[in-house]
MMTF fields as JSON, N, C-alpha, C and O atoms, coordinates in Angstrom:
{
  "mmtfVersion": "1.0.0",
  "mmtfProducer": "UNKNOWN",
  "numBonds": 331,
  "numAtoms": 332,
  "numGroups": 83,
  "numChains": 1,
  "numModels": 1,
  "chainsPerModel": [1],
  "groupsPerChain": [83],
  "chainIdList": ["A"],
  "bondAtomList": [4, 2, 8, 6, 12, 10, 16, 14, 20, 18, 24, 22, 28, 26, 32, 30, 36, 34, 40, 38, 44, 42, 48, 46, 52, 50, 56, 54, 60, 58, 64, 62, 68, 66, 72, 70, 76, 74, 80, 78, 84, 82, 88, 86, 92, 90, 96, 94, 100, 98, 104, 102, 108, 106, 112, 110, 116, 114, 120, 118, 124, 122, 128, 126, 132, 130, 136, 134, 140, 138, 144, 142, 148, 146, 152, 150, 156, 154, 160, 158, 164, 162, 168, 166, 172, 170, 176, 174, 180, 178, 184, 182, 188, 186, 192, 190, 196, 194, 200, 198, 204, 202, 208, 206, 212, 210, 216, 214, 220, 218, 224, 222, 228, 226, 232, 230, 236, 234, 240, 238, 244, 242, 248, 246, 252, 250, 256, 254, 260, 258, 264, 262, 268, 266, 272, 270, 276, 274, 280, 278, 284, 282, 288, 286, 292, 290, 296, 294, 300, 298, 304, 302, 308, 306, 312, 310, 316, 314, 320, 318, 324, 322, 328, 326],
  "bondOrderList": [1, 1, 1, 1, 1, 1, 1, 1, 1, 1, 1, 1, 1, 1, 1, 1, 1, 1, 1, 1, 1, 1, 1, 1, 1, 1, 1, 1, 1, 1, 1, 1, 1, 1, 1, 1, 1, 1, 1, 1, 1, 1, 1, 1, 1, 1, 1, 1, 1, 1, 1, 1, 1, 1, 1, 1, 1, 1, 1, 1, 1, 1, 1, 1, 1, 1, 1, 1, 1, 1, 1, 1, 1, 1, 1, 1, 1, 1, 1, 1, 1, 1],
  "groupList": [{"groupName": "UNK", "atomNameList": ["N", "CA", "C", "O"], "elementList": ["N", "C", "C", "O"], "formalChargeList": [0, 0, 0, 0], "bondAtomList": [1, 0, 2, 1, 3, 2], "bondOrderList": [1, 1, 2], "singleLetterCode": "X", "chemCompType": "L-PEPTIDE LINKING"}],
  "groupTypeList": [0, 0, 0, 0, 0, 0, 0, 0, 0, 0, 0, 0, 0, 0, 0, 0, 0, 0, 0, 0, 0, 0, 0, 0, 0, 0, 0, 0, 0, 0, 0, 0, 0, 0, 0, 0, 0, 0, 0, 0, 0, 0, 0, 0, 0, 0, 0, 0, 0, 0, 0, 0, 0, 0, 0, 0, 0, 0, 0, 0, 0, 0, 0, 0, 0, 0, 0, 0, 0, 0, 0, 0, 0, 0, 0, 0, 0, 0, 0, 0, 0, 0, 0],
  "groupIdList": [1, 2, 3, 4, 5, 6, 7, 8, 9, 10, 11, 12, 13, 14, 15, 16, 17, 18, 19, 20, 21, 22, 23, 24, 25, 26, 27, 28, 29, 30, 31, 32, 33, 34, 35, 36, 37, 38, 39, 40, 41, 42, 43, 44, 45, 46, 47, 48, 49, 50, 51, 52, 53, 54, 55, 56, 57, 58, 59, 60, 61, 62, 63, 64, 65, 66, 67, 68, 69, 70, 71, 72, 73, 74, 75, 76, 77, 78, 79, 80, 81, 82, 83],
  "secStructList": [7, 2, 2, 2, 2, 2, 1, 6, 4, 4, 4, 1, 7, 6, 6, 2, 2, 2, 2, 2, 2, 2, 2, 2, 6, 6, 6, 7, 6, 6, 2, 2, 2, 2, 2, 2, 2, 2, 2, 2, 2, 2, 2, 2, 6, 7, 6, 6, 1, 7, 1, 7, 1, 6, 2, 2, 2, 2, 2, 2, 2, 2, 2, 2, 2, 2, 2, 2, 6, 6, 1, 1, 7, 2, 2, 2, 2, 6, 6, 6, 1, 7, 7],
  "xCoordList": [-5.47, -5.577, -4.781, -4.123, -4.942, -3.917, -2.646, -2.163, -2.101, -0.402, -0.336, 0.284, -1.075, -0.862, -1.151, -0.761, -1.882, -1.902, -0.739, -0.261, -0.587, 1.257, 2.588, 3.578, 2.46, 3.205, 3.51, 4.426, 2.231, 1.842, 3.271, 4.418, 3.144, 3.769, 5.229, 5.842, 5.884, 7.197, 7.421, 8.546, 6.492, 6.968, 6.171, 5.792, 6.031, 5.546, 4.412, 4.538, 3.314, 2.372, 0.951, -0.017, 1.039, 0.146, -1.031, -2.039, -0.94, -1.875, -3.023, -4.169, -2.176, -2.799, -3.286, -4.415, -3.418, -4.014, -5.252, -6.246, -4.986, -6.437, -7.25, -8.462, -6.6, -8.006, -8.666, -9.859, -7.604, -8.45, -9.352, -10.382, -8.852, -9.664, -11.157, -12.14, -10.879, -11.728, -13.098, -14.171, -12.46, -13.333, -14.336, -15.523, -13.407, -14.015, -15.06, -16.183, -14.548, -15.479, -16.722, -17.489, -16.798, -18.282, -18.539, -19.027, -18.22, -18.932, -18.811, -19.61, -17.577, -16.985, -16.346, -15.141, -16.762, -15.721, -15.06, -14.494, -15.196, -14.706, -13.672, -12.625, -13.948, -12.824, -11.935, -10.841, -12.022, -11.075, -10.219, -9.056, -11.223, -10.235, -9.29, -8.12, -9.404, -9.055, -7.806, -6.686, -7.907, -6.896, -5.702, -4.569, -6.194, -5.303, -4.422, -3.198, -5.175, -4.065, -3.142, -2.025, -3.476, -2.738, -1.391, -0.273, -1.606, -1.291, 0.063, 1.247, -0.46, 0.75, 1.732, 2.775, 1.217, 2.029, 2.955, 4.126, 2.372, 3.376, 4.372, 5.561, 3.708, 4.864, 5.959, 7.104, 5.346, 6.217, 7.494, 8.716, 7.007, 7.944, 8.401, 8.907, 8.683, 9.048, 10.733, 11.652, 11.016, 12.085, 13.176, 12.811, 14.353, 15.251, 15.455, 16.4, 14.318, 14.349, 13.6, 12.37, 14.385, 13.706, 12.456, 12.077, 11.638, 10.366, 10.763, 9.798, 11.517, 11.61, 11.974, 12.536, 11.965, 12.336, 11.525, 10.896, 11.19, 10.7, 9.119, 8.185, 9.225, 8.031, 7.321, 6.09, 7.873, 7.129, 6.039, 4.822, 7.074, 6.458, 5.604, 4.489, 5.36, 4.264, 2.816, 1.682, 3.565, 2.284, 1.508, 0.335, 2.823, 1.973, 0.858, -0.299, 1.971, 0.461, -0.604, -1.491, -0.666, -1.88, -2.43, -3.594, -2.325, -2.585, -3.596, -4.82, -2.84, -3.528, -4.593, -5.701, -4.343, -5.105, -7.15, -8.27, -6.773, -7.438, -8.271, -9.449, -7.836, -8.514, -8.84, -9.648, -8.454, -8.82, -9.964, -10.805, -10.79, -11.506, -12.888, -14.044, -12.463, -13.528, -13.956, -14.71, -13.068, -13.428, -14.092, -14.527, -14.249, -14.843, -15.853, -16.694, -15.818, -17.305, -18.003, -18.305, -18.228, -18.596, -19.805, -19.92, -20.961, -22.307, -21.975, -22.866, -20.999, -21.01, -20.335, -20.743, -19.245, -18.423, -19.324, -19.436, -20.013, -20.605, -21.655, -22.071, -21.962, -23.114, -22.199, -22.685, -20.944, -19.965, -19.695, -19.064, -20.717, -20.432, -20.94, -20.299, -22.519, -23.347, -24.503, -25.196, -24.738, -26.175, -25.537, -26.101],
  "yCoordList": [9.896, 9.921, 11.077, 11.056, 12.035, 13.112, 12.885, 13.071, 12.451, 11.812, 11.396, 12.057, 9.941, 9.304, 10.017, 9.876, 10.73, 11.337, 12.495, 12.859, 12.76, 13.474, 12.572, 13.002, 11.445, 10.203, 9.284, 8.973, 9.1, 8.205, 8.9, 8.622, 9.319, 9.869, 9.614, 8.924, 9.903, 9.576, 8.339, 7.969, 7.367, 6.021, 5.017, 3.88, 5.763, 5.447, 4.136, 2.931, 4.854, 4.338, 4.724, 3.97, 6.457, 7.202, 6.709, 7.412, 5.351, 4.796, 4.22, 4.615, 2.943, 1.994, 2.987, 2.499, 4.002, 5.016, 5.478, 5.56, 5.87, 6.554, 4.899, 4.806, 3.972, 3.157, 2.898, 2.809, 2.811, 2.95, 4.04, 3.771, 5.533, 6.453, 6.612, 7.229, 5.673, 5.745, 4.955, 5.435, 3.447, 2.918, 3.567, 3.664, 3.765, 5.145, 5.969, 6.259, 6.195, 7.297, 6.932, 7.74, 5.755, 5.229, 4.141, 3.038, 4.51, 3.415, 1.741, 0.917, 1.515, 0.141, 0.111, 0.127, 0.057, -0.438, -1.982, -2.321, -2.678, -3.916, -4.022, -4.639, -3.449, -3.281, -2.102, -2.148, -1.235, -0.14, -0.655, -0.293, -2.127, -2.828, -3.641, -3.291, -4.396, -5.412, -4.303, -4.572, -3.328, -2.736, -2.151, -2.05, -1.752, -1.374, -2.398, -2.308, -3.51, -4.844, -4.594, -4.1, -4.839, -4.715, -3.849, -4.366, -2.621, -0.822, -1.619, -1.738, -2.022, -2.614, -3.804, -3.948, -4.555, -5.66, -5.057, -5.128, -4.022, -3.259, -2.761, -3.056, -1.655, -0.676, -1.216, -0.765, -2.773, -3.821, -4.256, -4.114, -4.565, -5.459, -4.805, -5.428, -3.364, -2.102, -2.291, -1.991, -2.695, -3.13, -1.497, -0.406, -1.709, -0.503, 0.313, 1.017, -0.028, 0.337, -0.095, -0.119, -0.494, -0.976, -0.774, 0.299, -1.386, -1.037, -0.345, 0.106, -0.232, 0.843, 1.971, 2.662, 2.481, 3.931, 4.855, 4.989, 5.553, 6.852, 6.528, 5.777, 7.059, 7.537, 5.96, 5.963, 4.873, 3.357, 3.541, 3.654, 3.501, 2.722, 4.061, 3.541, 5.402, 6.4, 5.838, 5.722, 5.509, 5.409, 3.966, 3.797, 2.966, 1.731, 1.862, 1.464, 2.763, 3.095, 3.848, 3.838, 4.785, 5.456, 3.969, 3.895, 3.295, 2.083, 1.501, 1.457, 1.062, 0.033, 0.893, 0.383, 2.433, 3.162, 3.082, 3.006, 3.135, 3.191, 2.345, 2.647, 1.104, -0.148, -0.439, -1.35, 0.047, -0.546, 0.314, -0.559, 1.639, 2.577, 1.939, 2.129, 0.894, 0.797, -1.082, -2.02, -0.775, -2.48, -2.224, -3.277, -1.183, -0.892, 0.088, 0.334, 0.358, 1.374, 1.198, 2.047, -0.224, -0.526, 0.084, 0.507, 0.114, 0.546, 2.146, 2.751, 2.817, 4.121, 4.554, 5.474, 3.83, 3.7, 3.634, 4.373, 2.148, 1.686, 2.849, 2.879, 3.651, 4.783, 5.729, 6.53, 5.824, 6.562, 7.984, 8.911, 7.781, 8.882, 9.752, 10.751, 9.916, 10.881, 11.17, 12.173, 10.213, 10.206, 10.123, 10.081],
  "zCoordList": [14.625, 13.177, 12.593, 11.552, 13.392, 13.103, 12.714, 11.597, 13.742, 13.78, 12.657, 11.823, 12.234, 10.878, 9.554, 8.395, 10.107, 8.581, 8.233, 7.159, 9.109, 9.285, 8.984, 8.392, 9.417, 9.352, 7.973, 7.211, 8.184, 6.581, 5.626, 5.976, 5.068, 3.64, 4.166, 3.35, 5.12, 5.801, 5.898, 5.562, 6.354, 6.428, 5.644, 5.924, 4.592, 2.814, 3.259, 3.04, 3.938, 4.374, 3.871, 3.771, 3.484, 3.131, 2.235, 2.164, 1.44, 0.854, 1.721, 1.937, 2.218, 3.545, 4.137, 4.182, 4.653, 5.412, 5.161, 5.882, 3.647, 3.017, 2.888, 3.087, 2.62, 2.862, 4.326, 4.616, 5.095, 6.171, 6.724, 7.342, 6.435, 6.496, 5.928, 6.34, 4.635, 3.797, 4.75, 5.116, 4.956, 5.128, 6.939, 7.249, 7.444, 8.969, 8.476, 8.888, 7.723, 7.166, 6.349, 5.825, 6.319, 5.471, 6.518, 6.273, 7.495, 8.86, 8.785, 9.23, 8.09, 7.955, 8.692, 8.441, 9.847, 11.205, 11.408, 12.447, 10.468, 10.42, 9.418, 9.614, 8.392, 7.322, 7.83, 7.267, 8.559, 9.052, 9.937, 10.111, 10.908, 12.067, 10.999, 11.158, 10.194, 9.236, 8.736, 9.17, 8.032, 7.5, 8.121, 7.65, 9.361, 11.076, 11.047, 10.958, 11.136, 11.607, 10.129, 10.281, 9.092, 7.816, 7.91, 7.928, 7.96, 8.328, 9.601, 9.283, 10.869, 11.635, 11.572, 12.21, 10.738, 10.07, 9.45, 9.824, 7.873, 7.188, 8.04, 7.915, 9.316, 10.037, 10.458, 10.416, 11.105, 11.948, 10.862, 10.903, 10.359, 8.659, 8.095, 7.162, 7.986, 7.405, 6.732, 7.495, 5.576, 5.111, 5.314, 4.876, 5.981, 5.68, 7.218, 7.572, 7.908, 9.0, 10.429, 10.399, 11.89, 12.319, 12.544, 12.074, 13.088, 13.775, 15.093, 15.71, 15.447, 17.019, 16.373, 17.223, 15.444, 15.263, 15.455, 14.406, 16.186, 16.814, 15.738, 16.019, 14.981, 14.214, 13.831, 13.847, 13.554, 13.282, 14.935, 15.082, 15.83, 17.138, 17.281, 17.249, 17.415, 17.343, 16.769, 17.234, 15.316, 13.999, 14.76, 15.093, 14.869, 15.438, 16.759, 16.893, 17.826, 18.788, 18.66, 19.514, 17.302, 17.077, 16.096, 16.488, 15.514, 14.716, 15.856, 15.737, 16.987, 17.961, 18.557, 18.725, 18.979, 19.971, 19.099, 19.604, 18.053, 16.814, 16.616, 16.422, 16.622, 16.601, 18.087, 18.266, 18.94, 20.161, 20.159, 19.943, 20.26, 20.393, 19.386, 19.763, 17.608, 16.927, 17.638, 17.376, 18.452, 19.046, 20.575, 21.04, 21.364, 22.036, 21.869, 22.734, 21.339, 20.245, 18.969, 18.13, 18.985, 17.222, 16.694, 15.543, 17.857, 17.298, 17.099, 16.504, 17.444, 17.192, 15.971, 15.262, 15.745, 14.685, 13.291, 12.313, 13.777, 12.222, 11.69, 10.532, 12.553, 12.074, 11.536, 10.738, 11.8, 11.183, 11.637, 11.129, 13.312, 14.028, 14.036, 14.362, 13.654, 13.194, 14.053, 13.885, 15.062, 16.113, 17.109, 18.202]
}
């Protein structure tokens, strides 16, 4: 999450981000997975520049690492990480 939030604003993502942050952070682990996929579609489709450029394919594997972690940890997630 780090990375991206370093990232975001560079690969004019920084919006899509805060909603997903947003929603992490209020224990919507389904809308945070939902917006991930969103967030990598954008990175993928990224008009002006490929998707293999150094910083897309980074953001995309912190994207997937991300969603893979709230898809193997949902009951911990949805509490929003607090117990």
């Amino acid at each position: 999450m780090v990375h991206l939030r370093r990232t975001g604003p560079t690969l004019d993502v920084g919006a899509d981000l805060d909603v997903v942050l947003d929603a992490f952070a209020h224990g919507e682990s389904a809308i945070a997975t939902a917006r991930l996929e969103q967030l990598d579609r954008r990175l993928a489709s990224r008009p002006g520049a490929p998707p293999g450029t150094p910083f897309a394919l980074r953001a995309r594997a912190s994207v997937l690492a991300i969603a893979e972690a709230l898809a193997q940890h949902p009951s911990y997630f949805a509490g929003g990480g607090h117990g």
